[in-house]
C-alpha positions in Angstrom: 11.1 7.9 -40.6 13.1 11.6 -40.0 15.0 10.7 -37.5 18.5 9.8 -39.6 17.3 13.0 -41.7 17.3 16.5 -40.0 14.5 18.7 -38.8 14.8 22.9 -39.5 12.9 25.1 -38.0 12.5 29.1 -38.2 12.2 31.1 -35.6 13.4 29.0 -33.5 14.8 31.0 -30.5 11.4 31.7 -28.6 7.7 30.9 -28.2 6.2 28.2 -30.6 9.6 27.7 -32.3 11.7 26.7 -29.2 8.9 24.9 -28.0 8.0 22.8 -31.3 12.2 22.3 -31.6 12.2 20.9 -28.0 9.7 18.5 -28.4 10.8 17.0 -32.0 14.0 16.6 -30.1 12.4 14.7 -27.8 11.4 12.6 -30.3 15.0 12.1 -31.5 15.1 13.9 -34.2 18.0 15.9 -35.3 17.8 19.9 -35.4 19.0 22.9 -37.7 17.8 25.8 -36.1 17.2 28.8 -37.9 16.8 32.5 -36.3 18.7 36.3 -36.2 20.0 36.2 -32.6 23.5 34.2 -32.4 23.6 33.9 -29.0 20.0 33.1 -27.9 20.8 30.1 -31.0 23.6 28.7 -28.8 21.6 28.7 -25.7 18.9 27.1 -27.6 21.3 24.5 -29.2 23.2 23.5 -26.0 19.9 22.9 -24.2 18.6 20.5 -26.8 21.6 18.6 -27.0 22.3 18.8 -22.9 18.7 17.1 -22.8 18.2 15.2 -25.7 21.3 13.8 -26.9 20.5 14.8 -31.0 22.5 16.5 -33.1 21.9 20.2 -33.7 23.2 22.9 -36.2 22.7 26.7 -35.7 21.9 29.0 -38.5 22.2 32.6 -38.1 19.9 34.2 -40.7 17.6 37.4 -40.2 14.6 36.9 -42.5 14.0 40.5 -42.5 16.5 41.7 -44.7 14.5 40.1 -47.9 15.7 38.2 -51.1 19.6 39.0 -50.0 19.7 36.3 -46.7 18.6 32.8 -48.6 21.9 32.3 -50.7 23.6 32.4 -47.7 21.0 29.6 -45.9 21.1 27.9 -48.8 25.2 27.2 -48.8 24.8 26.8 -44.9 22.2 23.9 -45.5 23.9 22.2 -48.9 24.8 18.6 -47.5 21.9 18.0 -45.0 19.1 15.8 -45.5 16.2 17.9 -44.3 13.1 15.4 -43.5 11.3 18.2 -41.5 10.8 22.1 -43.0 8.9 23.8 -40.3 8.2 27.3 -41.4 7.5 28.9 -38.0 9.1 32.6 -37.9 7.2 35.5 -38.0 6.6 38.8 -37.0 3.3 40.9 -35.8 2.6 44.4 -35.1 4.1 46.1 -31.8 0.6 46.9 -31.2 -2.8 47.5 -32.9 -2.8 50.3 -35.8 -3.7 51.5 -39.2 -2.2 50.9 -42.1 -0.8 54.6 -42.3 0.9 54.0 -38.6 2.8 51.5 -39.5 6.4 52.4 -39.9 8.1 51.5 -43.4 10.6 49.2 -42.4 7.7 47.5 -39.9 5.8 46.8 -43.1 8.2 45.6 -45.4 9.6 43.1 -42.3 5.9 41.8 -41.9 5.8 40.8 -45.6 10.0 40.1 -46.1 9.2 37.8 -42.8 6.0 36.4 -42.9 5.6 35.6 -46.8 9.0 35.6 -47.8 10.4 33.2 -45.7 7.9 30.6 -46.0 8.2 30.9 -49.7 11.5 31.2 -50.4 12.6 28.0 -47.8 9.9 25.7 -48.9 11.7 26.2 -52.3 14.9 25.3 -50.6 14.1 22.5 -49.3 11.1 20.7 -51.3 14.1 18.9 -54.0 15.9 17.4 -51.5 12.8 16.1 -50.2 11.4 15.2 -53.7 14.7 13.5 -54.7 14.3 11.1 -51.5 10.8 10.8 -52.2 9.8 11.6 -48.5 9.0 14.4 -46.4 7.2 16.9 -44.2 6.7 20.9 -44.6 4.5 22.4 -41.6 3.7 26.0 -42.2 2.4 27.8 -39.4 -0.5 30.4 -39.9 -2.5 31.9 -37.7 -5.9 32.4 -37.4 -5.9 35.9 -38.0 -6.4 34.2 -41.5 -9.7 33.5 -40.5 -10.8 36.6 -41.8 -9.4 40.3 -43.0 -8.6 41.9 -39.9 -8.9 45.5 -39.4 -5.5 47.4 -37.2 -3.5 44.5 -38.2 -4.5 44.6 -41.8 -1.0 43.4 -43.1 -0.2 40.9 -40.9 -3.6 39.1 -41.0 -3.0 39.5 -45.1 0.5 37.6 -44.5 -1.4 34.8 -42.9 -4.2 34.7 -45.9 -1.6 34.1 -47.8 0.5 31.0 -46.0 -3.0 29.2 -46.0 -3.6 29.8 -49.5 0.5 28.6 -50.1 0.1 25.5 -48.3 -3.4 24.4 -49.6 -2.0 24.8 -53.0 1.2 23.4 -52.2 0.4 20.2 -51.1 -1.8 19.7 -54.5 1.4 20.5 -56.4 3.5 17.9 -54.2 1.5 15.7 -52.1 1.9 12.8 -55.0 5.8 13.0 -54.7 5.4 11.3 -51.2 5.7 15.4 -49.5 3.1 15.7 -46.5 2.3 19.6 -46.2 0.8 20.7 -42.9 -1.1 23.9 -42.5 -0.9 24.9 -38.9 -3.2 27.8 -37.7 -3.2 28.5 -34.0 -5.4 30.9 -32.3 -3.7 32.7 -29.3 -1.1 31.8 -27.7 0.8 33.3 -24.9 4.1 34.6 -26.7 5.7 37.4 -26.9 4.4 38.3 -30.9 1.2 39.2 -28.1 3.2 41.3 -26.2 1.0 44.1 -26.5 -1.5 42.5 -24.4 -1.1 41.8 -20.5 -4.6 39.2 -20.9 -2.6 37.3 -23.8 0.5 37.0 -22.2 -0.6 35.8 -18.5 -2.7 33.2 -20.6 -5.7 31.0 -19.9 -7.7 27.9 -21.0 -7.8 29.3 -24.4 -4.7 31.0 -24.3 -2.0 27.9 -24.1 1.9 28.3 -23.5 4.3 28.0 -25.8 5.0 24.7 -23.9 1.3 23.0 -23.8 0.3 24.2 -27.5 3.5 22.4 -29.1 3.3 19.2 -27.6 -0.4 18.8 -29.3 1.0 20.7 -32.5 3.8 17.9 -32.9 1.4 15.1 -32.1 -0.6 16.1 -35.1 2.5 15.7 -37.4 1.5 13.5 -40.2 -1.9 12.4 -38.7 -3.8 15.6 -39.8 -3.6 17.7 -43.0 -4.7 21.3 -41.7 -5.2 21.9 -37.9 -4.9 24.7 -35.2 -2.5 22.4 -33.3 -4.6 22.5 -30.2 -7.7 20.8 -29.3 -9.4 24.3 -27.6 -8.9 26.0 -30.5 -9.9 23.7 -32.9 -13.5 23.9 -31.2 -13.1 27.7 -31.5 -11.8 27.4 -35.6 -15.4 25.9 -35.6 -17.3 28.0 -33.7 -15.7 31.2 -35.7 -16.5 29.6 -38.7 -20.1 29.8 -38.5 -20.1 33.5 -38.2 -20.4 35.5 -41.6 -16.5 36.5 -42.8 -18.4 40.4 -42.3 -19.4 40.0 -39.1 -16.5 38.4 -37.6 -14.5 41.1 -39.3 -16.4 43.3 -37.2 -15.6 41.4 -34.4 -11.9 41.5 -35.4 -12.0 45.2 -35.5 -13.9 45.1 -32.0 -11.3 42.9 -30.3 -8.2 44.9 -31.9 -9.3 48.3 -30.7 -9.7 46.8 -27.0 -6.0 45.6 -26.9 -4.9 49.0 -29.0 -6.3 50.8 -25.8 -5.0 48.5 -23.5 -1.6 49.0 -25.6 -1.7 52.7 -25.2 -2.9 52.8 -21.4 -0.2 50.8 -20.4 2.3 53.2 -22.2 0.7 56.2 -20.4 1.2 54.3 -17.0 4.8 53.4 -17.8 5.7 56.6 -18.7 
C-alpha cells in the first residue's frame, strides 16, 4: 500500500536503522532518511538506491539539539507523502553509571533524543497520514522498559515512556485508518552496546543488526506490539513472569557486570 508513498526513518545511518531502511527498500519502498552525520547519509543513500532502484532523500537533522531542529525537518519534509514514520534513533549511556555520573549534556541528549524525537515527529507526520486516511508509525523501544533499571536509570525511563506513547497513541488514532507499532527489542549487537565486548561479538540471543530487521519488518502491520525477533519474544515472556522488583534486581546485577567489564577494558587500553 506504501510503496507510491515514502518511508522515513531516524537514525538511520547505523545498526537497526540502516538495517530496517535496507530491507523496506527491498521491499520497494521509497526512503527519507533522517540522521546528524551528512556524509555517512550519502553513503547510506547511494547504497540503497545502487541496490534497490527506490527513490531516497537525505535529511540532515541532529535530534540532540532539542525543540530548535524540527522546523527545519518539518520544511525539509513539506511535499512528501510519508506512509511509513519509523521512530528508530536513539541514544544510550557510554557505559553503566549513576545518575550523578552522568554528564549534563549526556542527559539532556538521552531525553532531547530518545523522548523528543519520537514525540515531536509522530506529530509531524500523523496529519498527512490522517488526511489520506492510511498509515504506519513503528516506534522502537527497548526492553530496558521492561522494568526501572538501575546505572542506566534515564535511558530505561526514556523507553517507559515510548511504550506508554505508543500504547496510547494508537487508541487516539487507530480508528483513522493509522497502524501504530510498538517495537521493543532485547539486545542487539550495535554499537548503542558498545560498552560491552559479549554484546557486540553477539550470539543466539544477541542478533545483528542485519538478522533482527528482517523479522522486525516482517512483523509490519501483522502485529501490534512485538520485540521484532522470535528469541526475544520467548525471553519478553520469560522476563515477564519475574516480579518488576526482582528483575530490577537483576537489572542492577547485569549492569554492574558490564560497568566492570566497561572499566577493565579502559584500564587495559590505557
Amino acid at each position: 500500500n506504501y510503496h507510491v508513498l515514502f518511508s522515513a526513518i531516524t537514525g538511520s545511518t547505523d545498526g537497526i536503522g540502516k538495517q530496517y531502511a535496507l530491507e523496506l527498500a527491498r521491499r520497494g519502498c521509497n526512503l527519507i532518511l533522517i540522521s546528524r552525520n551528512p556524509d555517512k547519509l550519502k553513503a547510506v543513500a547511494d547504497e540503497i538506491e545502487r541496490e534497490h532502484k527506490v527513490k531516497t532523500k537525505i535529511v540532515v537533522a541532529d535530534f540532540s539539539l532539542g525543540a530548535e531542529v524540527y522546523a527545519m525537518i518539518e520544511q525539509e519534509l513539506k511535499d512528501l507523502p510519508i506512509g511509513i514514520l519509523v521512530n528508530n534513533v536513539g541514544v544510550n549511556y557510554e557505559h553503566p553509571m549513576r545518575l550523578c555520573e552522568i554528564p549534563l549534556p549526556k542527559m539532556w541528549e538521552l531525553i532531547n533524543v530518545n523522548v523528543g524525537a519520537v514525540t515531536a515527529m509522530t506529530r509531524m507526520v500523523l496529519p498527512g497520514m490522517v488526511s489520506r486516511g492510511k498509515g504506519a508509525v513503528v516506534n522502537v523501544s527497548s526492553g530496558s522498559e521492561l522494568q526501572p533499571l538501575p546505572l542506566m536509570t534515564v535511558y530505561a525511563a526514556t523507553k517507559s515512556y515510548v511504550r506508554s506513547f505508543t500504547l496510547a497513541l494508537r487508541e487516539e488514532y487507530a480508528p483513522k485508518g493509522i497502524y501504530i507499532q510498538h517495537l521493543s527489542p532485547l539486545f542487539v549487537s550495535t554499537k548503542i552496546n558498545a560498552f560491552s565486548d559479549r554484546l557486540m561479538e553477539g550470539n543466539l540471543l544477541v542478533p545483528d543488526a542485519a538478522t533482527f530487521s528482517k523479522y522486525a519488518v516482517s512483523t509490519l502491520g501483522k502485529v501490534h506490539n512485538t520485540t521484532g525477533f522470535w528469541i526475544h519474544g520467548i525471553q519478553y515472556f520469560f522476563i515477564k513472569l519475574a516480579p518488576e522488583w526482582i528483575r530490577t534486581k537483576i537489572g542492577l546485577r547485569l549492569n554492574k557486570d558490564f560497568r566492570k567489564e566497561y572499566l577493565q577494558n579502559k584500564v587495559k587500553a590505557n
